[in-house]
C-alpha positions in Angstrom: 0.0 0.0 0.0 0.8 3.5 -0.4 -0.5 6.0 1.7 -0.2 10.2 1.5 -0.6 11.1 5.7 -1.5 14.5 6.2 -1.0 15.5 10.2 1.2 17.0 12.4 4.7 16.1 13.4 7.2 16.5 16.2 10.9 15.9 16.4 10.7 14.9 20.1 8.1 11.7 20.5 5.7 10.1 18.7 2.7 12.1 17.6 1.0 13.3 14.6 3.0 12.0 11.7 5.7 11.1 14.0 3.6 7.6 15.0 1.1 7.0 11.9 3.8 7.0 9.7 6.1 4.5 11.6 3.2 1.6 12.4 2.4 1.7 8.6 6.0 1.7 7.6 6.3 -1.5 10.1 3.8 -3.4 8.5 5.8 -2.6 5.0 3.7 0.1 3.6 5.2 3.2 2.0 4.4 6.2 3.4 4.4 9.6 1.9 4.2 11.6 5.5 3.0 15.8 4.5 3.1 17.7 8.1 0.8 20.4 9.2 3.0 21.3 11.8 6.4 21.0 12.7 6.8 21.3 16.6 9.9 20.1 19.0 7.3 18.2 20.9 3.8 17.4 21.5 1.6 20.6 23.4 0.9 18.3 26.6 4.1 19.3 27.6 3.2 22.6 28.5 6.1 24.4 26.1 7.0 23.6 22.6 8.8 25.2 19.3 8.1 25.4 16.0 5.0 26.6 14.0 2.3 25.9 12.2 2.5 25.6 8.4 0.7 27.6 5.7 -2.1 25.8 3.9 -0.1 26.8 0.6 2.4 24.2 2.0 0.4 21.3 1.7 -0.7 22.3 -1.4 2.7 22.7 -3.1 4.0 19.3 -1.9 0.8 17.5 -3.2 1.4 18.7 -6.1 4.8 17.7 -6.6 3.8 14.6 -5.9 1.5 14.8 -8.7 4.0 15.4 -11.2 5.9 12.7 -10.1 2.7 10.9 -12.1 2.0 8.4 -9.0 -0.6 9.4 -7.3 -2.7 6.6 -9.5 -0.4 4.5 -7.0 -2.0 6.0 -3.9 -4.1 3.7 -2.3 -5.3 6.5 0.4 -5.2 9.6 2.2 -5.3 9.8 6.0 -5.4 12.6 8.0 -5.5 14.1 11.8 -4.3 17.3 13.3 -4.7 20.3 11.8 -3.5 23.8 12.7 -6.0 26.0 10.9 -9.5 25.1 8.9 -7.8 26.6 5.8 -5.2 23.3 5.8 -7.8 21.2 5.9 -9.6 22.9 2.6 -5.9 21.6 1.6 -6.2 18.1 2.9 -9.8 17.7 0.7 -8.2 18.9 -2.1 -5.4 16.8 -1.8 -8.3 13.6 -1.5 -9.4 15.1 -4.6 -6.5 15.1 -6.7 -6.0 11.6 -5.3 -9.4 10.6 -5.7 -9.3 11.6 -9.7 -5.8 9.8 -10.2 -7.1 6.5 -8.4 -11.4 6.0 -7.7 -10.5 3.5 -5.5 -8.5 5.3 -3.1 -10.2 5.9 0.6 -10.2 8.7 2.7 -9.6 8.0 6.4 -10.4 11.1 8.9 -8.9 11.5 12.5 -11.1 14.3 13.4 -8.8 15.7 16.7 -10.5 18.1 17.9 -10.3 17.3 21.8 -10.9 15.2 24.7 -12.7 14.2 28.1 -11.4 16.0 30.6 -9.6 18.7 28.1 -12.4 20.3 26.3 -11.8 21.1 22.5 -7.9 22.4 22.3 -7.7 23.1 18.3 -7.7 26.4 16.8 -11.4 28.3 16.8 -12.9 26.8 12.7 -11.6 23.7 12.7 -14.2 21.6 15.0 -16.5 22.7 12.3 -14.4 21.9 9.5 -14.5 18.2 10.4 -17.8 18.1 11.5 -18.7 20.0 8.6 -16.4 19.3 5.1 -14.2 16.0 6.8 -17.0 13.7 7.6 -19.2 13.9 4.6 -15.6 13.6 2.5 -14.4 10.5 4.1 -14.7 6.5 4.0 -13.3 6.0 7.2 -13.2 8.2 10.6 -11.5 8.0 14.3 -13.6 10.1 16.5 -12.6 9.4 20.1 -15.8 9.6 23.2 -15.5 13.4 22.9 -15.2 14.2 19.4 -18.0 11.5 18.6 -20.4 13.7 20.7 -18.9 17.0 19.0 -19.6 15.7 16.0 -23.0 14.6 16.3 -24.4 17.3 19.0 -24.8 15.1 22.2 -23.4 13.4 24.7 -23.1 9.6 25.2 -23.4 8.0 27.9 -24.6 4.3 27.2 -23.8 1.6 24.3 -27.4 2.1 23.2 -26.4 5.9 22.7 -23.2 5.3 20.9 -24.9 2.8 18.8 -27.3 5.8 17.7 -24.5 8.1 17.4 -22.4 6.0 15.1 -25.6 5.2 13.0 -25.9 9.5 12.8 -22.2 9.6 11.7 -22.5 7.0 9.3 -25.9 9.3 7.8 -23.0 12.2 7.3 -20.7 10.1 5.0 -18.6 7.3 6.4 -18.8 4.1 6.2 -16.5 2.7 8.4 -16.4 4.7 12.2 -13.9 3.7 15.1 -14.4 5.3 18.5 -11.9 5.0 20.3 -11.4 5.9 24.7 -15.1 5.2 25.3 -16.1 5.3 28.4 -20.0 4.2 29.0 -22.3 2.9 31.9 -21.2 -0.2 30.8 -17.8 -0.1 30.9 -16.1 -2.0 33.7 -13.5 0.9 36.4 -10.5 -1.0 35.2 -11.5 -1.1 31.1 -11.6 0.7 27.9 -13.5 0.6 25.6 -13.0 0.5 21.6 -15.8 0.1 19.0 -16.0 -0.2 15.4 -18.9 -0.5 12.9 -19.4 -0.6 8.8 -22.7 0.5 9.0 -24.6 -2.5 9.5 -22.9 -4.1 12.7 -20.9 -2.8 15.7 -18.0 -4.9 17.3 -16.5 -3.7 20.6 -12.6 -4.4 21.8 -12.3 -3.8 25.3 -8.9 -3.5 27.1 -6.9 -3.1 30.0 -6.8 0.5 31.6 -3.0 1.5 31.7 -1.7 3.6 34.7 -0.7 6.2 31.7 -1.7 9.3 30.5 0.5 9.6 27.1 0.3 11.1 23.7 0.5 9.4 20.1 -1.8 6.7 21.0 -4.7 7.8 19.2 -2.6 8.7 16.2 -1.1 5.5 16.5 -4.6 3.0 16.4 -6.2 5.4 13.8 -3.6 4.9 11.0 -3.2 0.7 12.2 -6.9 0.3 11.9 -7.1 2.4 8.6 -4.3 0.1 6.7 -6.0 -2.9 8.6 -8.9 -2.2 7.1 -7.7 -1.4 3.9 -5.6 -4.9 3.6 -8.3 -6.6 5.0 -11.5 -5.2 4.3 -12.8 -7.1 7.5 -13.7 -4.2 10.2 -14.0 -6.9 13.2 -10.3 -7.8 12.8 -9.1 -4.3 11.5 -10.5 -3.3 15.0 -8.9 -6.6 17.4 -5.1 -6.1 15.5 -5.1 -2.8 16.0 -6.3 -2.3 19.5 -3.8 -5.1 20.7 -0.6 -3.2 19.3 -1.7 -0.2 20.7 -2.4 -2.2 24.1 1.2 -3.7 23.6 3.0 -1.1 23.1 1.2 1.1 25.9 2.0 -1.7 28.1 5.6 -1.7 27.2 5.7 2.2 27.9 4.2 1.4 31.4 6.6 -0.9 32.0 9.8 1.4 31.1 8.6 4.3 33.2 8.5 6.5 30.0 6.0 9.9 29.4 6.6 8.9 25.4 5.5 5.3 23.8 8.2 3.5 23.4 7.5 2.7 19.8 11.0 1.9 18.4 12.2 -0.4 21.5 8.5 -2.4 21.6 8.1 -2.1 17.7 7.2 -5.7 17.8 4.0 -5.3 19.0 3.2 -3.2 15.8 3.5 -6.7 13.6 2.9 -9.3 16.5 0.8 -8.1 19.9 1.5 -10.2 22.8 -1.7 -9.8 23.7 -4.7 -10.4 21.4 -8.0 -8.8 22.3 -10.3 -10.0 20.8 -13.5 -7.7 18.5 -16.6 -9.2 19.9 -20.2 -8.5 18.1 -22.6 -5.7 20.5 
């Protein structure tokens, strides 16, 4: 597979383009990585250098890509962060010219936009951008718990409500939605939960609740689930391989005492999890 991934990047740890592109690249896919940022390190941090690129940017570099004449080899476009709504006018046109060189190309959408317990943390226009332009231009999206209810206007706070919300998602334009970080009334203290649907049936992946609070892992379980599902075409085990890497290499962060994954030294778990868990039907 080859796959144009449109997001953010940092020179210190593994976010934005710095994971997506690596867990694709580890499971032999080429990657052409196109950043919307270029920080030292992720924002949780507190302090951070570096800037946010000009729409313009992404525009120029799609292009050269298109005169290379192989973007009738791209089998998809994935994208997450961006810094202002007019880069992601830039990431649609981007699907487009993609789209046009190869119909069968899909579009996977990590709409970040924010999270429980942090509110929305993206610039003011770019909430709206997903929910308004991303969703109805993508085959696939990664909404976590909060950004599901941002995109559809109200909270969840049972299965039966995420079911409904998923089946309003999939009315705006995807057909294939992962949440990811749910939290429900269902949802044993010491779990997460995970769940995935193609528009007919839902399957849930529940794991483990790490003693972490890290950054990269969303990134990370939105690009393996996209090129799982791609290569597969089966959402059930798109869901269970990508939410046991993720567990693995959390666990393996846990274990080293580290604030970043350790996505080099537990690379393993990217191609074989030592822990399967397992996408069960809801």
């Amino acid at each position: 597979m080859n796959i144009l991934s449109i997001q953010s990047h940092v020179a210190y740890g593994h976010v934005g383009n710095a994971s997506a592109a690596f867990v694709m690249q580890r499971l032999g896919h080429e990657v052409w990585p196109i950043h919307t940022v270029q920080f030292s390190n992720h924002t949780g941090y507190g302090s951070w250098k570096g800037q946010v690129f000009d729409s313009s940017l992404i525009d120029d570099c799609v292009d050269g890509i298109s005169e290379r004449g192989v973007l009738g080899n791209c089998d998809g476009v994935l994208s997450g962060y961006v810094g202002e709504p007019d880069i992601g006018a830039s990431i649609l046109r981007a699907v487009k010219l993609v789209r046009d060189a190869n119909p069968k190309a899909a579009y996977a959408c990590d709409p970040v936009i924010g999270d429980v317990g942090r509110g929305v943390f993206v610039r003011p226009g770019v909430p709206e951008f997903f929910r308004d332009q991303a969703m109805p231009a993508a085959d696939l999206v990664t909404p976590n718990h909060f950004e599901l209810d941002f995109l559809v206007g109200r909270p969840t706070a049972t299965m039966d409500d995420v079911r409904s919300s998923i089946a309003d998602l999939h009315a705006l334009g995807p057909k294939v939605v992962l949440v990811t970080s749910l939290i429900v009334d269902s949802t044993p203290d010491e779990a997460l939960d995970i769940v995935a649907s193609d528009g007919s049936n839902l399957w849930l992946a529940r794991s483990r609740r790490l003693p972490l609070s890290i950054n990269g892992a969303g990134d990370a379980i939105a690009a393996l689930f996209y090129i799982h599902w791609l290569t597969t075409r089966s959402v059930p085990e798109a869901l269970s391989r990508s939410v046991s890497s993720v567990f693995g290499l959390l666990d393996k962060t846990v274990e080293a005492g580290s604030r970043e994954i350790v996505m080099i030294a537990a690379q393993d778990e990217i191609v074989q999890p030592s822990t399967v868990i397992a996408a069960i039907p809801i």
